[in-house]
N, C-alpha and C positions, 0 to 999 in steps of 0.2 A: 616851454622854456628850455627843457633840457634835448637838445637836438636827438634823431631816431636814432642816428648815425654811432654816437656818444652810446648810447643805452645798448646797442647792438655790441660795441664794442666791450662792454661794462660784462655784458650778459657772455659774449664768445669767448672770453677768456677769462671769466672768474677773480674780479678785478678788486670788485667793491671790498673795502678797508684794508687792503693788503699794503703793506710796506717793500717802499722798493728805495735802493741806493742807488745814485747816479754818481759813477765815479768820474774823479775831475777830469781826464782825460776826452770824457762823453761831454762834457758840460760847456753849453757855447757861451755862457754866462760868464759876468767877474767874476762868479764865488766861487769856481773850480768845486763842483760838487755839493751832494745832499743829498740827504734822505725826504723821502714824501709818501706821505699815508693817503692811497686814493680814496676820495669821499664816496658815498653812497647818496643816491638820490636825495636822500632827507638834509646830508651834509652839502650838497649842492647849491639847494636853496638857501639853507640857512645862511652860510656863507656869502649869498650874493643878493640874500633881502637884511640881513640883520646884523654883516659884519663891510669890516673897510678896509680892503681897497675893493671888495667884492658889490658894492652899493654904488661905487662911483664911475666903475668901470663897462659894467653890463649893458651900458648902451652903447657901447663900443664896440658889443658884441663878444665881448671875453666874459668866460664862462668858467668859474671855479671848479677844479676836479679833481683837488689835494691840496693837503698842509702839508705844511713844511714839520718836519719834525726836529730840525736843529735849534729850536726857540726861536728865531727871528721872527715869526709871526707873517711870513710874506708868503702867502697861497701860492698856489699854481693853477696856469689855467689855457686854454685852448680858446682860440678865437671863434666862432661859430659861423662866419664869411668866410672863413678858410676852405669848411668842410670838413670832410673825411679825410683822414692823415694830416691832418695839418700841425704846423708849429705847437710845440710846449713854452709855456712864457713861466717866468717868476714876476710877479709884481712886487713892488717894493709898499707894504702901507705905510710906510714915514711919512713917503713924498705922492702921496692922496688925500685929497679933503674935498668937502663939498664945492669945492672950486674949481677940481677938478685935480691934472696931474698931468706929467711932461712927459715927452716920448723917453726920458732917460728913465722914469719909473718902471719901463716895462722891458725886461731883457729875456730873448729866445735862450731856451737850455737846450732842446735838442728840435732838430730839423721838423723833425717827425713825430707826431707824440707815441705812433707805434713802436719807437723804439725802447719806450719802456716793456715791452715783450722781452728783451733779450735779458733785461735785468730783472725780471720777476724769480 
């Protein structure tokens, strides 16, 4: 489930629960910035068997790999057809239900999700 690529990266830079600030500047998103605690493997799953938008998205290929820590409840997460380096997204769970969810749910924060290096 969780790509080699993701785990290499988790494992090369000492990743797992660490909090990282994306100042708004960095953030290609509306919300001009956030804080996000990157999950650890066990947070991975949980998130994308047992929470929402994490359950409705994962056939789409997006793959949970941080909460958000400003309360909104809207994870963060990497596409897994990207590959390596690819896009960081926010999902929105308001606008996900078992019905699914609209391209405006899902908004890129930074290009590259290795850009969270610079901000560690």
């Amino acid at each position: 489930m969780i790509p080699d690529y993701w785990i290499e990266f988790l494992n090369n830079n000492n990743l797992r629960n660490i909090e990282i600030e994306i100042p708004d500047e960095m953030d290609l998103s509306e919300l001009d910035g956030g804080g996000l605690k990157i999950f650890d493997e066990e947070g991975i799953f949980e998130e994308s068997t047992k929470f929402y938008p994490g359950i409705a998205v994962k056939n789409d290929g997006y793959l949970p790999i941080a909460s958000c820590l400003q309360g909104s409840g809207d994870p963060y997460f990497i596409n897994c057809s990207e590959g390596p380096a690819g896009r960081l997204y926010r999902i929105y769970h308001d606008e996900v239900s078992d019905e699914g969810y609209t391209k405006e749910a899902v908004n890129i924060v930074l290009s590259n999700y290795e850009k969270l290096l610079e901000l560690k």
